[in-house]
Structures are given as C-alpha cells and as structure tokens.
C-alpha positions as CSV (number, residue, x, y, z in Angstrom):
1,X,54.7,3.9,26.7
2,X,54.1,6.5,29.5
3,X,56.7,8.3,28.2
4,X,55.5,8.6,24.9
5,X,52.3,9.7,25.7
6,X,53.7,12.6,27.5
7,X,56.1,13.7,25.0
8,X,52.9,13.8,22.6
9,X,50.7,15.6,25.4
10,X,53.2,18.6,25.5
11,X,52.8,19.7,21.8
12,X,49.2,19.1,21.9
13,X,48.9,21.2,25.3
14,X,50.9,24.1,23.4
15,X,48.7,23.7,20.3
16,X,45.5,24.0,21.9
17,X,46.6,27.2,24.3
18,X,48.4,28.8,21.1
19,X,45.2,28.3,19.2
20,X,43.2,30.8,21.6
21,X,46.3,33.5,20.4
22,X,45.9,33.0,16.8
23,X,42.2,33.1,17.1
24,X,42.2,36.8,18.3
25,X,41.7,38.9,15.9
26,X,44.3,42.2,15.2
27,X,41.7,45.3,15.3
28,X,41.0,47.3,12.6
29,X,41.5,50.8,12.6
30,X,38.9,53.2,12.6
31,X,38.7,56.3,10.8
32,X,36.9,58.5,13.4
33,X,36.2,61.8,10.6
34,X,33.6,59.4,9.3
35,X,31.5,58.5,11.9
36,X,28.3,60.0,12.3
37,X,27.0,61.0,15.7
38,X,23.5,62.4,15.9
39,X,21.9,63.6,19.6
40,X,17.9,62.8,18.3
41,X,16.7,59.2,18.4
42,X,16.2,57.2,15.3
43,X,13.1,57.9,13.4
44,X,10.3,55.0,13.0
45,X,11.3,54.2,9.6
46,X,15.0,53.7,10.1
47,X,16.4,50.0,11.5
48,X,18.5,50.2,14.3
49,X,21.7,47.5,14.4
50,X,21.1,44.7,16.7
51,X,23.1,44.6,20.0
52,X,22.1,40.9,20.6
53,X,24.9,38.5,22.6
54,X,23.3,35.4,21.8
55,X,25.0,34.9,19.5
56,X,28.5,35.4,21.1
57,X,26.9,33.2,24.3
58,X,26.2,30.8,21.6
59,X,29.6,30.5,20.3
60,X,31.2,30.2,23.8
61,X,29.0,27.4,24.9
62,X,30.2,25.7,21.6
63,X,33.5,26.2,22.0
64,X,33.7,25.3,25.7
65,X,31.6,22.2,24.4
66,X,34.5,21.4,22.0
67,X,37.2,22.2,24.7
68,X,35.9,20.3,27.7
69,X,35.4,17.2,24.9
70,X,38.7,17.7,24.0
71,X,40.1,17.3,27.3
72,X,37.9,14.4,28.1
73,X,39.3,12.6,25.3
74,X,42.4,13.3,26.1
75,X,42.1,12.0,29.5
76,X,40.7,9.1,28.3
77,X,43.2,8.3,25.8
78,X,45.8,8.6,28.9
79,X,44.1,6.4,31.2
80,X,43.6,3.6,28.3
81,X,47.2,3.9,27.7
82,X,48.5,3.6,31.3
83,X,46.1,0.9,32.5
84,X,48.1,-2.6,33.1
85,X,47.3,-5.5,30.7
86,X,45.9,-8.5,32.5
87,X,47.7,-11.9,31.8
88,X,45.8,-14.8,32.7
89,X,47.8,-17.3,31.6
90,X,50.7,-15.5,34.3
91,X,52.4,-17.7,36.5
92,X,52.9,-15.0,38.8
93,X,49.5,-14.4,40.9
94,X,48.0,-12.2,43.4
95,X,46.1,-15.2,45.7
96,X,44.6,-12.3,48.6
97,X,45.0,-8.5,49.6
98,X,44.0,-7.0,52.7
99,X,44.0,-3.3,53.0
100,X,45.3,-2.3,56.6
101,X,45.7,1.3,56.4
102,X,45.6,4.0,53.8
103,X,48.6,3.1,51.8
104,X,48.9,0.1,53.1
105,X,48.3,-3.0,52.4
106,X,49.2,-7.3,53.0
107,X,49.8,-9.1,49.8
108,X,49.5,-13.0,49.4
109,X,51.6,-13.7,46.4
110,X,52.5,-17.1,44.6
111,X,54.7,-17.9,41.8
112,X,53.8,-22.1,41.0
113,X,53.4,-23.7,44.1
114,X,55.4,-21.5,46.6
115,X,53.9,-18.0,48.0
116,X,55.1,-15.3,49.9
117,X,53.3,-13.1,52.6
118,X,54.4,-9.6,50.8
119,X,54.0,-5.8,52.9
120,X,53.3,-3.3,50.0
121,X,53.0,0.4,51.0
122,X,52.7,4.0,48.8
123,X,56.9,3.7,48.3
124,X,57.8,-0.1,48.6
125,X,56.8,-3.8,48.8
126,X,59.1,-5.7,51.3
127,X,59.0,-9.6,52.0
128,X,57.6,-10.4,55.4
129,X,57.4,-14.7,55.5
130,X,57.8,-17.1,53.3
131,X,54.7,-19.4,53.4
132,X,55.1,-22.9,53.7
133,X,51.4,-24.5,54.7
134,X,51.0,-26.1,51.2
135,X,46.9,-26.5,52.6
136,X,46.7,-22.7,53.4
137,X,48.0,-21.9,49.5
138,X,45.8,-24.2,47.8
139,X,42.8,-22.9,49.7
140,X,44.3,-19.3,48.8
141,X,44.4,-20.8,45.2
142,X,41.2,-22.1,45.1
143,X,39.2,-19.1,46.9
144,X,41.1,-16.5,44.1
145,X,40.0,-18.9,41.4
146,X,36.4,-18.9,42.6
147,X,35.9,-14.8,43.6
148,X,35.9,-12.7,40.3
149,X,37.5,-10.1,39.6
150,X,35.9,-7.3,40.5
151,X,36.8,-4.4,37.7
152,X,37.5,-0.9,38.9
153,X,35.0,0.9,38.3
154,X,35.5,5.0,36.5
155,X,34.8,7.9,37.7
156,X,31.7,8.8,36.4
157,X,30.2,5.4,37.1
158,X,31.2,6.3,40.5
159,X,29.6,9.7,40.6
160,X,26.4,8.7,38.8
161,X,25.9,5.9,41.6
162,X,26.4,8.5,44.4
163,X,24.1,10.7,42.3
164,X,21.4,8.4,41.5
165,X,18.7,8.3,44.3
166,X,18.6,5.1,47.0
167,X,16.1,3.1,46.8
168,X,15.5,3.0,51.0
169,X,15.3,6.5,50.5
170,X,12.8,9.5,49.0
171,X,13.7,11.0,45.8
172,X,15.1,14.8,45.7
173,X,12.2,15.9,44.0
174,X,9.8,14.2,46.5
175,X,11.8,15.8,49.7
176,X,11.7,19.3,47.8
177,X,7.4,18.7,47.5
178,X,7.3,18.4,51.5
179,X,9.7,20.5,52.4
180,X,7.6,23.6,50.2
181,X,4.5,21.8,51.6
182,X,5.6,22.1,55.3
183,X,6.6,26.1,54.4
184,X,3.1,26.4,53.0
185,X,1.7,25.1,55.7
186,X,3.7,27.2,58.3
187,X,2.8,30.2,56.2
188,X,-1.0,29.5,56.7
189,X,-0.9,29.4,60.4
190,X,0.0,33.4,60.1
C-alpha cells in the first residue's frame, strides 16, 4: 500500500511544480513606435492607470492558500494510508512497553498463554527470555486489559496544547500588560 501511494505522489508532485511553468505567461511583444512619452504631468481631467498590487498580493495569498491546503491534504492522505490497522480480536498482543532509551525500548509480548520478554531498538527486535511465571502474565494480561489505549495524539493537537496558555500560569496578553506597565512606570521616574 506504501508503495502505491508513492508511485501516485510522484506524478502529482510533477503536476503541481509543472503547473507553475504552464501558468507563466509568453510576453507579448511591444511595438515601441507607438508609445507615447510626454515630459508634463497629466492634466486634472485625464485618469491616470492604476498601479495598485493588491490585487496581485491578493492572488498570491490565494494561491499559497490553495497550495499549502494542497500539501496538507496530501499529507494527510499519506499518514491515513500508512497508519497500522488495530485488530482486537488478535491473538498476538503487546501486554507492557518500557522505553529505556531513545530508540530503545523492552517489550512484553504474548501470543495465547505464553509471552516473551522482547528488546526492540531503531533497527531490530531480538528475544531476550522466555517468560514462564504464568502469575506474572496474567497480571500483565489483566493490567493491559484494564489501561486504555492511549491514541497518539497529531501534530497540531500537539502544538495547540503547547500553544494554549497553562492554567497555573498568566496569559501572554496579561504578561505583555505588566511588562508595558513596569516600562511606563520606569519611564516616569525620569
């Protein structure tokens, strides 16, 4: 499925850069015997063309809009795709995990009623002991059944959380009033 989703991002990737080619328009010649150039400034009565760039500000902010959508749906059509199915119905079950170093991690895995003490790191799992307490897995059993699984949260859930003032703590806006109130303050004392 990975595959095929990169094999489809490719001509999309070339369609969208091509696009920003075709879109440039060839200029048009100008005939330079017919223009008009006058050294006095334009009478009252005459209307002078407009050299506004709104509107060409306008037209970039909607096509960056559109582009930056684009992407994000993109993105998000990738990460759908690759994101594992759950099976709960699985005989094969992850019973505890305990990060011990970036990378690294100890896996308690059990397949039925026997379970394995698995070492899983950036590049490989390896078996370290079998586990034979049949107390210790049912406990293991029982503790994964009862703790939820916690669902990885996104990106921009994680940004808007780190973004989102504390509620120990004063707002931005309320640090930015003392901090001009403090300056005002020092400015008086001059």
């Amino acid at each position: 499925m990975n595959s095929a989703i990169r094999i489809l991002c490719v001509p999309v990737f070339c369609l969208v850069i091509s696009s920003g080619v075709w879109a440039q328009e060839a200029p048009t010649p100008v005939d330079e015997t017919t223009l008009v150039i006058s050294d006095a400034a334009a009478e009252p009565g005459t209307s002078v063309a407009s050299t506004s760039i709104l509107p060409y500000i306008l037209r970039m902010v909607l096509v960056l809009g559109f582009v930056i959508a684009a992407i994000y749906g993109l993105y998000a059509l990738i990460r759908r795709s690759s994101r594992p199915k759950p099976m709960s119905d699985s005989p094969l079950k992850i019973l505890a995990t305990n990060q011990v170093g970036p990378g690294r991690s100890l896996l308690v895995a059990s397949v039925g009623t026997k379970a394995w003490l698995l070492g899983s790191t950036d590049a490989a799992l390896s078996l370290i002991a079998e586990i034979q307490d049949k107390e210790l897995i049912d406990e293991l059993t029982l503790n994964a059944q009862k703790s939820p699984d916690v669902p990885r949260q996104d990106f921009s859930t994680v940004l808007s959380s780190l973004l989102k003032p504390r509620a120990g703590g004063t707002s931005r806006q309320g640090r930015s009033s003392d901090f001009y109130a403090k300056q005002r303050d020092r400015l008086k004392k001059f």
